[in-house]
N, C-alpha and C positions, 0 to 999 in steps of 0.2 A: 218454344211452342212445341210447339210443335213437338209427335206420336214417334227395332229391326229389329238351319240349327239341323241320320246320316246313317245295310245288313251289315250282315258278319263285316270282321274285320279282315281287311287285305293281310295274307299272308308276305310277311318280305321278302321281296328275291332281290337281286342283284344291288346293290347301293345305289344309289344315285347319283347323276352329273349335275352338275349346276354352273353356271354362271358368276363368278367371284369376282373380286376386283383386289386390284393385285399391280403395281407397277412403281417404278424408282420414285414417280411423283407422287404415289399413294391416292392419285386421281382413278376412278374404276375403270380396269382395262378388263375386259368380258375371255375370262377362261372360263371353260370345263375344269369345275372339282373332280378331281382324282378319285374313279371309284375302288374300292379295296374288294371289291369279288365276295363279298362275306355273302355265307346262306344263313337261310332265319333262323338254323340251328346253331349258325356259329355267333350270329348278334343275338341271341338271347343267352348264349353262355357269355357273354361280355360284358353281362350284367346293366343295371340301367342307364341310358342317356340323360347327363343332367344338362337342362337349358335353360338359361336367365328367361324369363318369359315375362313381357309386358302385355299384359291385356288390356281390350277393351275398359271394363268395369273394377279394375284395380283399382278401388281407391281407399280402401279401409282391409286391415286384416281380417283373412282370413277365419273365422271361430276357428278352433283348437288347432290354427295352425296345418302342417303336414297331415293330423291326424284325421281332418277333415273328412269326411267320408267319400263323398263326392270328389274330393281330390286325390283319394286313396285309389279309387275305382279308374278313373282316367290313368293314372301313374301304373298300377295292375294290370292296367287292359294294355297298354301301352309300352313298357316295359321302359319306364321313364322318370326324374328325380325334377319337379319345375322349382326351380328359384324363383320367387313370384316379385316380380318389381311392384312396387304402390307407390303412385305420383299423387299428389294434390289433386282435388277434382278440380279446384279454381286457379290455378296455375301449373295445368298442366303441361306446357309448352317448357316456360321456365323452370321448372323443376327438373324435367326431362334434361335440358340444354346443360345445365348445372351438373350434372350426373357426365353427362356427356364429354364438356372440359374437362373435366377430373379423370378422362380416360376410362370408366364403366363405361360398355355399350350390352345390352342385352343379345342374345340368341336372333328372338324370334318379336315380334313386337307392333303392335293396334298402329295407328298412320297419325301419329301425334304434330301437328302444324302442317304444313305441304309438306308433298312428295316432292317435288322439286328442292324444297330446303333438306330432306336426310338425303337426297341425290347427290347435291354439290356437299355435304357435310359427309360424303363420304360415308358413309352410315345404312343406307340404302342398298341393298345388293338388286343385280336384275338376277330372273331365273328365269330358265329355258321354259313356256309354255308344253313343251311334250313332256315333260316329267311332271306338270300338273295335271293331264291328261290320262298319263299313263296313273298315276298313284292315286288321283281322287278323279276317277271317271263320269261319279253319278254327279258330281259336283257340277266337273265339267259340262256335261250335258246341261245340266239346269241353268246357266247364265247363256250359253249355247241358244238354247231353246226358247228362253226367258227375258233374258237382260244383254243381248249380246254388245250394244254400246259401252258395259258397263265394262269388258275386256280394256278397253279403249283409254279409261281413264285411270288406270295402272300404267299404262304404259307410257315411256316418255324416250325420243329418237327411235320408238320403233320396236321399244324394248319392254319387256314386263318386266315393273319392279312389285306391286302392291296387286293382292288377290281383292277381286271382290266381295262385297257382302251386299247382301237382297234389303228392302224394307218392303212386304207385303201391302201395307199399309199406306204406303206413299205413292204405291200403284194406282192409288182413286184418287181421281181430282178429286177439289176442295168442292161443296155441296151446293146446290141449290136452293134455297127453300123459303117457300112461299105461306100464308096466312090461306090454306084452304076453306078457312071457315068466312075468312073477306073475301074470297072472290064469288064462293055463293051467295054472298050477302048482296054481292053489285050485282048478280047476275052474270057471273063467267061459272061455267059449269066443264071448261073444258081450262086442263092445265095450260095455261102459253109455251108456247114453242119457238114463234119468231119474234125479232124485235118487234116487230109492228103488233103482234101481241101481247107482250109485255108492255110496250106504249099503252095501250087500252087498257090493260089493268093499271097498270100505277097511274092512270087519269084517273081514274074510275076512284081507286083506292083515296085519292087527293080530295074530289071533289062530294063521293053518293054515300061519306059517314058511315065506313064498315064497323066502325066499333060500335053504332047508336047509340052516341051519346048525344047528338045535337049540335056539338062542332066540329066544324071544320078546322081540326088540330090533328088530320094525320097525314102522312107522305107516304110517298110510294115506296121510296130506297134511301140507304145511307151510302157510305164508303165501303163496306164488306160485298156489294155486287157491282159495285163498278168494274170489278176485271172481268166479270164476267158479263160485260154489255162491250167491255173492249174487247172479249175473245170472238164478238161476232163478228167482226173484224178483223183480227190477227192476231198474231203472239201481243197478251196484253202487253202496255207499258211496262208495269209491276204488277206486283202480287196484293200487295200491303202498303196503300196510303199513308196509315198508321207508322208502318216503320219506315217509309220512307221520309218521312218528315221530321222523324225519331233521327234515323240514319241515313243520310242521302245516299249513300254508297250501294243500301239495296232496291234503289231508284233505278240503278243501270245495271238493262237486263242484257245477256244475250241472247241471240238468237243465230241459227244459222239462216241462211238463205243467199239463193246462189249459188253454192258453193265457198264462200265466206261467212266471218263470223260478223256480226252486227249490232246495233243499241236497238232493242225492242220503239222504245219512246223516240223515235226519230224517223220511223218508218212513216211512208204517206198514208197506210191505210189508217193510222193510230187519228191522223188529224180528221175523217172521218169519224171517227167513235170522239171524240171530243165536240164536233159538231153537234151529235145528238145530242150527246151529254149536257152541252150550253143549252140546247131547247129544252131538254127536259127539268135544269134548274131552274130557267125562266118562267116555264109554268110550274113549278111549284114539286114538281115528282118526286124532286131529291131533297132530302131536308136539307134546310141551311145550316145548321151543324155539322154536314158531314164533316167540317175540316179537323172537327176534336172528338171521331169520330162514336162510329156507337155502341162501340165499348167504353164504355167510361170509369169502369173500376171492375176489380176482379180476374178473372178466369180471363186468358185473351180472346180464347172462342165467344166468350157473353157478348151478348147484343141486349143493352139493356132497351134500346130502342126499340127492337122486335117485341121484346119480354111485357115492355108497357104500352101497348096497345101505337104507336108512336110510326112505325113504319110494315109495312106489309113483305116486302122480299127483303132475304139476307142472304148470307152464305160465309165465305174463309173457312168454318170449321172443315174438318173430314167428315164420311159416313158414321164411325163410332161417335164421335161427341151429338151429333142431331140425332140419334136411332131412337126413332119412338115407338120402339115395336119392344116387348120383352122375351126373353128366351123362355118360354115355357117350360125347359127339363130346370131352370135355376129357381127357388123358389125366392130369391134374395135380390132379383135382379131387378132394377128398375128403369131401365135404358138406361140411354146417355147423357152427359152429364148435362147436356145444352137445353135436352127435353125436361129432365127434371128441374133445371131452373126456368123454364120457360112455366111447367106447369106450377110451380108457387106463385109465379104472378098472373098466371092464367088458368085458373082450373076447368076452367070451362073452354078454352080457346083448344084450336086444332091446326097443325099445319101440315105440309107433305111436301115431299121430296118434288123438284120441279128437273127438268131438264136445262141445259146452256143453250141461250136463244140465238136462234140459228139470225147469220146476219144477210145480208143482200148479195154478199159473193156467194152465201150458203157456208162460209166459216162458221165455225161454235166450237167455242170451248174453256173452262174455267184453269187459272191457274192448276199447278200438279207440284207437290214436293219432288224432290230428288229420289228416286228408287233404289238407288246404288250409291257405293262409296267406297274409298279403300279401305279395305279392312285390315289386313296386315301382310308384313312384309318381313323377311328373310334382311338381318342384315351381314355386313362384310364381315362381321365375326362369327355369326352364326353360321353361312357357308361352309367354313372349313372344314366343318365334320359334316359329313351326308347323313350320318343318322339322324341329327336336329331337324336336314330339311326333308326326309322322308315318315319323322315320325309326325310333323306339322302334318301333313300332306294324308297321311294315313287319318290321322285326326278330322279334317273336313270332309273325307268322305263317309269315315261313320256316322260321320252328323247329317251327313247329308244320307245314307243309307238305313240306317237303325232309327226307328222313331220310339224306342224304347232308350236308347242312348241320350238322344235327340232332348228327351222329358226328362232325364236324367240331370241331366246338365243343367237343365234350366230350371226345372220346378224342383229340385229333390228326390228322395229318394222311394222309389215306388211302394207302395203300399203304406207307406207313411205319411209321406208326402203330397202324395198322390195316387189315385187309380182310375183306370175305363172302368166305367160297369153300363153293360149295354152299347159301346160305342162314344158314351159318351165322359169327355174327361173330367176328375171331379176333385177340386183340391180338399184336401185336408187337412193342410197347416192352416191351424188360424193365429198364427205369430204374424201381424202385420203391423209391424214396429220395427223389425229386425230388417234391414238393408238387404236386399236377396244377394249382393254379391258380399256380404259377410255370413251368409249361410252358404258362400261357397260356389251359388248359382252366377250363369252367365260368365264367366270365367274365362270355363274353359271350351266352350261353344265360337270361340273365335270372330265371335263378334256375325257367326250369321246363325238365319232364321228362315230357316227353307221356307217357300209358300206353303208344301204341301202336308208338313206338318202343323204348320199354325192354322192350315185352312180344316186340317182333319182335329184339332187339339178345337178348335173354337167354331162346332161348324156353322152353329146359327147365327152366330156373328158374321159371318164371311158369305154366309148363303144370303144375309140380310144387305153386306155391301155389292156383292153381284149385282141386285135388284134395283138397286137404287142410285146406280153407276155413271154417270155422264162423261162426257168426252173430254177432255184434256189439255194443257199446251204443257209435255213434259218439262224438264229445267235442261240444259246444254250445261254440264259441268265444262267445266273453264280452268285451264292453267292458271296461277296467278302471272301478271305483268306489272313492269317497272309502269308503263301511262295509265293501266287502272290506279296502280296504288298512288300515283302521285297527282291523278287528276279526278279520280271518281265522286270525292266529297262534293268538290264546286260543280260537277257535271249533274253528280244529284240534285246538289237544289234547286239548280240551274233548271232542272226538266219539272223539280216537285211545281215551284214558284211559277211555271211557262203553264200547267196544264190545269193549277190550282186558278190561274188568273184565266184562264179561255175558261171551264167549265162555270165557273160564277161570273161572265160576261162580263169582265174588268178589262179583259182582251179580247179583241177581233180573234174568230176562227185561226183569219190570214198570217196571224202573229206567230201561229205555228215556222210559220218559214221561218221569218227574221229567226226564232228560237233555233232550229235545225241547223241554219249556218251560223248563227253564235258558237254554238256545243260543237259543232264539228272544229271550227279555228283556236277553241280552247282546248285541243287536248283531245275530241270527242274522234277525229278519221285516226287519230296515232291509236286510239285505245283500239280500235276496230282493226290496223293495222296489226298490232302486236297481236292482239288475240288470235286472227286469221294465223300468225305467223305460230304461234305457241302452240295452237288446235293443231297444225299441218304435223309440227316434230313432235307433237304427244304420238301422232298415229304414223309417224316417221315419213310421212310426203318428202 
């Protein structure tokens, strides 16, 4: 599914300490690397640092190789030799692991399965937070100022092992969006905002024939705004019906609250939003499909049910896939890709952006992907020279300071590739066949993508998601644990099948309970226990 880069370059002074692991049982015992005093006159006559480097977007070679331009230019600027590892895109875990037995371990390297599994696999190095501070400042500052949970989910006992990387993107919840052209039809001339206004529309839409066709063959909703009738509520269940029923696993959410970590679907306010949800299937609001749901082929954001006149609110896409606005400086643009399939089956239809309706505590808010993630990490072999981890380190804050570097890395090489004219960014390659990270792009960008470059590189796209922004329930990244992984399957269906049966009134509201202390005696307090326990030594409690 789902939709994630730095001025001058820091002058080197003094090496750097780091954090190593190091001891008879070859388990990581946290020293300071040994700095060697070199000045930047004495490490540029030492000629370049060569480091195994696993990236992000490694997955096919490189075009020409070292000769790369863009790999040239990094290595140039840097005073550095990268050995480039390429892993399988579709088995990346095990390819890596495989490497890994045979005694290869890379330098420097992308967060390939958990951080927890290269921690015990010894693989993992922690590094000192002040030497990411001290050597990529502006970096620092932006997660700082921006994503500062995101520190949190590197670290494990307390310790930073894994830097993070931003997703601009996954900053905006999933959308709203409504058939503005049916609620002028019924007579709603003002967007809804609370549940009880949204009740009136999708009545309205069920029974006063926004399409004018003469029957009564439309609903109000599918499965794509269901999380967003449960965020009026509280942290939805799930996100996705769809892959919950696919995958029970991504049925159990967490959430914190209290001070602990929790199963979203188990919460009392949840059995609330299931209450409506049975009245509103009853009288007819929600199509009786939703359970296969309304995407039925295609794009996962398609709603062919919205697209054929079929139901009036949707949502799960982000702002880019619904944007039915065009960028006027592009003359090639035609929005997104939700609106133009909306408009083949509707040429004449119009919808707009709605808000998450606010519920009876005054909650709202639509599921949110993940913002953050580990991008990479420093491991036990790469440590032992300090140059590797200061040239890394040097590397994220030109990306994070140079927004000429920044476009470098990622689109090509300017004036070729790419140029501003007038402010605004304008490609020129039109090879859109070639893999951008076999032209070398993305690479070496580290796997991040500052906001404020993507927001100044795209601005009407981004001026457009501002505007059309609605409130949120972030996601709670999660350590893995021994009771999710051996009990989340059965816990998923367990909740798919409890909320599948209340909302098509095959179960009493009440049935929720029974369900609650079912899931808890199976498996369901142990997962909540370990998580609480796992969340606390990620942030070292």
């Amino acid at each position: 599914m789902k939709m994630g880069k730095a001025t001058s370059l820091l002058l080197l002074s003094t090496m750097t300490t780091i954090l190593i692991s190091g001891c008879a049982s070859d388990k990581a015992e946290d020293k300071p690397a040994a700095s060697n005093g070199a000045t930047p006159a004495t490490i540029a006559s030492q000629g370049p640092v060569t480091i195994d480097y696993l990236a992000h977007n490694s997955y096919a070679q490189i075009a020409d190789g070292a000769n790369n331009p863009i790999q040239k230019l990094v290595e140039q600027k840097f005073n550095a030799k990268f050995n480039i590892w390429y892993l399988d895109a579709q088995n990346r875990e095990e390819s890596l692991n495989v490497k890994l037995a045979s005694g290869e371990m890379p330098d420097i390297m992308s967060v390939v399965g958990t951080l927890k599994k290269l921690i015990d696999q010894n693989v993992a190095a922690p590094i000192d937070e002040a030497l990411v501070r001290k050597y990529a400042p502006t970096y620092a500052k932006f997660i700082d100022d921006n994503y500062k949970q995101a520190w949190d989910f590197g670290k494990y006992n307390g310790k930073l092992y894994a830097l993070p990387s931003t997703n601009i993107n996954s900053s905006y919840p999933t959308a709203v969006i409504w058939r503005d052209d049916w609620l002028k039809k019924v007579g709603i001339t003002k967007m809804p905002e609370t549940i009880q206004e949204v009740e009136q529309a999708l009545t309205k839409f069920r029974n006063d024939d926004p399409d004018g066709n003469g029957k009564k063959d439309t609903y109000g909703m599918s499965d794509f705004a269901i999380p967003a009738i449960m965020g009026a509520f509280g942290r939805p269940a799930w996100d996705d019906i769809k892959a919950g029923v696919k995958e029970p696993v991504k049925a159990v959410v967490p959430m914190i609250k209290d001070g602990k970590v929790v199963v979203a679907g188990i919460q009392p306010e949840m059995k609330d939003a299931l209450a409506l949800l049975q009245k509103w299937y009853k009288a007819g609001l929600i199509d009786p499909e939703f359970l296969t749901s309304e995407n039925t082929t295609g794009y996962w954001a398609n709603s062919q049910a919205f697209f054929n006149n079929r139901i009036g609110l949707t949502g799960k896409g982000l702002f880019a896939h619904w944007r039915n606005e065009v960028d006027p400086s592009n003359p090639n643009d035609q929005g997104g890709g939700q609106f133009i399939e909306f408009k083949k089956s509707q040429p004449n239809g119009t919808y707009a952006f709605g808000s998450a309706p606010v519920g009876p505590q005054g909650k709202s808010g639509t599921p949110q992907w993940q913002s953050f993630s580990n991008s990479i990490l420093f491991t036990t072999k790469g440590v032992k020279d300090p140059r590797k981890v200061e040239t890394l380190l040097r590397m994220i804050e030109t990306n994070y300071a140079d927004n000429d570097y920044w476009l470098t890395i990622t689109q090509g090489i300017k004036d070729k590739d790419w140029k501003v004219d007038n402010g605004n960014f304008m490609n020129l390659d039109g090879d859109t066949k070639t893999p951008a990270e076999v032209k070398g792009r993305f690479i070496f960008n580290v796997g991040q993508s500052p906001d404020n470059w993507m927001k100044k590189k795209d601005t009407f796209l981004y001026k457009y998601a501002d505007k059309t922004k609605v409130k949120g329930y972030e996601p709670v990244p999660m350590p893995s644990v021994d009771a999710f992984s051996k009990n989340a399957n059965t816990l998923g269906k367990m909740e798919v099948e409890a909320y599948i049966k209340i909302i098509t009134g095959e179960s009493s509201v009440d049935s929720f309970d029974d369900f609650v202390s079912k899931f808890r005696s199976s498996g369901g307090d142990q997962v909540e226990r370990e998580w609480t326990d796992a969340y606390n030594k990620m942030l070292g409690k």
